[in-house]
C-alpha positions, 0 to 999 in steps of 0.5 A: 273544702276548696280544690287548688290547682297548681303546675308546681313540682318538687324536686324532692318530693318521693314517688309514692310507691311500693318501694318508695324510690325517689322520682328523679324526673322532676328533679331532672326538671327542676334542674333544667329550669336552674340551669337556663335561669343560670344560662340566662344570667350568664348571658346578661353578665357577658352583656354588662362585662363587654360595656364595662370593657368598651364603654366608648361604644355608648360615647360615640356610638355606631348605629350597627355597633350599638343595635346589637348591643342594644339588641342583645341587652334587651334580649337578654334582659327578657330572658332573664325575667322569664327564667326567673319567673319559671324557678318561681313558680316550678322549683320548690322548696320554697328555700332552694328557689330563693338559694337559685336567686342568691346563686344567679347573683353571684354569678353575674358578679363574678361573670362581669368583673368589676370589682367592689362596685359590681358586688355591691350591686349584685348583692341589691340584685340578690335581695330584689330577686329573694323579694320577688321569689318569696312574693311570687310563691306566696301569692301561688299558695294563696290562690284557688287556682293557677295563673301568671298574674302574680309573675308581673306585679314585680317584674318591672322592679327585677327590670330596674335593678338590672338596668342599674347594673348595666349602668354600674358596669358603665362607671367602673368602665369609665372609671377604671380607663380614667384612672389609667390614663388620667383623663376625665374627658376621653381622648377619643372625644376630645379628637372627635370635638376638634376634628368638627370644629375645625372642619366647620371653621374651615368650611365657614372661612373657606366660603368667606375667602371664596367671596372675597375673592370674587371682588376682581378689584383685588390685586394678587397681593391682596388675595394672598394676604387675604388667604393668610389672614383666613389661615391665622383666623382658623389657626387661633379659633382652633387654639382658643378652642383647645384651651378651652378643651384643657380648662374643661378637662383640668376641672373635670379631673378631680370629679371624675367619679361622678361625672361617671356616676352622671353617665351612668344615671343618664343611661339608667333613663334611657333603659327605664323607658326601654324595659317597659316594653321588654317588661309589657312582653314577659307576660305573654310569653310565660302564658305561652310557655307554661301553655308549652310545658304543659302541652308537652307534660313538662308540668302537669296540673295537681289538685288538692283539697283544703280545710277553709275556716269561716268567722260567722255570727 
């Protein structure tokens, strides 16, 4: 006989008592825990649908603008894999925690818009967490004893399929003001690439004129004539620089949709390395939680003993 310690509690499991009513705290807990796992979700959802609707604060970013976003994006992204990993070990039947999963998905979809492209991803979303969930309790009804290991092996794959649904809500952004506007390079970019130019050929034409005219030969006509002269050099720099602009963007035009794809893969990179170590602080924090929980007899430890079969010569 082997003891099996466990913290799982079920929701539909009957008090035993002489009228055999229905416990109805623990269904009040599981409840708790779909619900902040639903918070969480919708909370990450908001995060991808206010990048969907302002992609240009990744384009050209500010330093405040972005941290927050940044900030909240990792937040969010925590809180959702520690909920996740709450419904997983606290919520039973096995099949309504992996239904809080399939829900969650379908949540984000419909919390952040998008349209087909952002379904396609939850849907990617709903298998992973399915995968997960139904991992994670086979592993706790394998084990001797209860522990938290089985939370992480997963986590990071949960982390990159959510990174991949923030860059999806990057392409439909982009995508969807492209098509607006008819644009594949944005206005805003454009602006701020001709207003730099422009400045540092001013500012080089104005320290080359600055030296000219030191030469005290120079007649006043001369001088004059070198200051036209500067004028129509940074006239036609910015001219030429235009064009090139328009012959970049006529060509981009027709291949807009993966230029927004490209974004949204180089974006992918740049999260992967983030949620590493968004990922390397679920484990402590569950320790810390269900420590909490039980500390408060939120969850409570059950013991139970198993026939085990041995192969013996």
């Amino acid at each position: 006989m082997v003891i099996c310690l466990n913290v799982i509690f079920n929701p539909f499991s009957m008090q035993t008592s002489k009228s055999q009513k229905l416990d109805v705290v623990p269904i009040v807990k599981a409840a708790f825990c779909v619900l902040f796992f639903f918070a969480t979700i919708f909370a990450f959802a908001y995060v991808s649908k206010d990048l969907l609707n302002n992609y240009m604060m990744l384009i050209i970013p500010t330093v405040k603008v972005l941290g927050m976003w940044v900030l909240w994006l990792c937040i969010d992204v925590l809180l959702v894999l520690l909920s996740l990993g709450i419904v997983s070990v606290l919520v039973r039947p096995k099949w309504l925690a992996i239904l809080v999963s399939v829900l969650g998905s379908v949540l984000y979809a419909l919390v952040c818009g998008g349209g087909m492209a952002t379904w396609i991803a939850a849907a990617v979303f709903a298998a992973v967490l399915i995968g997960y969930v139904f991992f994670v309790i086979t592993q706790l009804e394998n084990q001797i004893n209860f522990s938290i290991h089985p939370l992480g092996d997963k986590k990071m794959l949960v982390a990159m399929i959510m990174a991949v649904l923030v860059c999806v809500s990057l392409g439909v952004g982009y995508l969807a003001d492209a098509n607006k506007k008819n644009y594949a390079i944005p206005p805003e970019v454009m602006t701020k690439i001709s207003a730099a130019t422009s400045e540092q050929l001013n500012k080089t034409a104005g320290d080359q004129l600055a030296t000219a005219l030191q030469d005290k030969k120079l007649s006043k006509k001369q001088q004059d004539e070198l200051k036209k002269q500067s004028a129509t050099t940074i006239k036609d720099a910015e001219d030429k620089l235009k064009k090139s602009l328009d012959d970049v963007e006529k060509q981009l035009l027709p291949n807009k949709t993966y230029l927004a794809w490209t974004l949204g893969a180089t974006l992918f990179f740049i999260l992967q390395m983030l949620f590493i170590f968004v990922v390397m602080l679920t484990a402590p924090l569950l320790a810390l939680a269900f420590f909490f929980m039980k500390v408060t007899h939120f969850t409570k430890e059950e013991s139970e003993k198993r026939d085990v079969k041995w192969l013996v010569l």
